[in-house]
N, C-alpha and C positions, 0 to 999 in steps of 0.2 A: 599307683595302687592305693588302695583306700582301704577303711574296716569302717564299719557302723559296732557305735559305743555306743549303752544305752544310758542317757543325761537325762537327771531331773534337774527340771528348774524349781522354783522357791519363789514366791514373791512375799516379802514383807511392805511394811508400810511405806519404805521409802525406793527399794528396787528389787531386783532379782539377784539370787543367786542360783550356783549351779554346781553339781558334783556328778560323775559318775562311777557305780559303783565299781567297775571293771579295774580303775587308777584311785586307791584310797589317798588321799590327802590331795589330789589337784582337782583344782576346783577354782570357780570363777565368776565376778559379780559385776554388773551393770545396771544401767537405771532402767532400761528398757527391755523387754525380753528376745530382742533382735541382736542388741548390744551385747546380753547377757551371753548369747547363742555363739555371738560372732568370738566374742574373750573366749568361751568356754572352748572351740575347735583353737585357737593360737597355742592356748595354754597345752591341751590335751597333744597336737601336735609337737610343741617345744619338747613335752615331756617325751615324744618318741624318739625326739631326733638324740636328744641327749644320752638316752636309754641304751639308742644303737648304738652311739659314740662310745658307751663305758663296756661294749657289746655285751651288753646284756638281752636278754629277749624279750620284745617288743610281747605287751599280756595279749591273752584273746579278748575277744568280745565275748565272754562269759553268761552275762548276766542275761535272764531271760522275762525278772519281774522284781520287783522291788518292795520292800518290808516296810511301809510306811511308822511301820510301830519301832520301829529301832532308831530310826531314827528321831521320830515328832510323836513319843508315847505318850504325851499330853494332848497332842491334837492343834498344836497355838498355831501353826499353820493353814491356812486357810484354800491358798489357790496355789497348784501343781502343775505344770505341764512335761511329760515324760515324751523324750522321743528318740529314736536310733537317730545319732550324729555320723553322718558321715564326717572321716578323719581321712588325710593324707597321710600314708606311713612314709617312712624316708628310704629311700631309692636301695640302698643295701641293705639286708637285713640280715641279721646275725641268725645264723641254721637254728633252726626249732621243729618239731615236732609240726606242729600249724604251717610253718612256710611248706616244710618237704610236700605237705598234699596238694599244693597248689600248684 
């Protein structure tokens, strides 16, 4: 089974980074924005499997648009790419509210 996160990417001067708003604090960087792509689904999935392990519940896919001012309120970023990541959830998932309708 899978969820679509919505990830922005970030490019600075030297690579990409990546966050999505759905998982605060995982996030992920590369020099390429393939590479960036590719980290940002390992790290986003780790963080599920982990999630499940402590069985805690796996977040939804919440977000539906993104606040560039909260983040980048001066603007020093320049080039963005926002996109629904598909993620692997892990195979059992701790009862929630979101599993039960499925």
């Amino acid at each position: 089974m899978t969820r679509e996160y919505l990830v922005v990417y970030e490019k600075s001067a030297n690579n990409w980074s990546a966050f999505s708003p759905d998982i605060p604090g995982c996030g992920s960087l590369g020099d390429a924005l393939e590479d960036t792509r590719a980290n940002m689904r390992e790290a986003l999935e780790l963080y599920m499997v982990e999630t499940a392990k402590a069985g805690e519940p796996i977040p939804d896919a919440a977000a539906k648009n993104v606040n560039f001012e909260e983040f980048d309120p001066d603007h020093e970023t320049k080039q963005y790419f926002v996109e629904w990541l598909p993620v692997s959830l892990p195979q059992s998932l701790p009862f929630t509210e979101s599993t039960q309708a499925a």
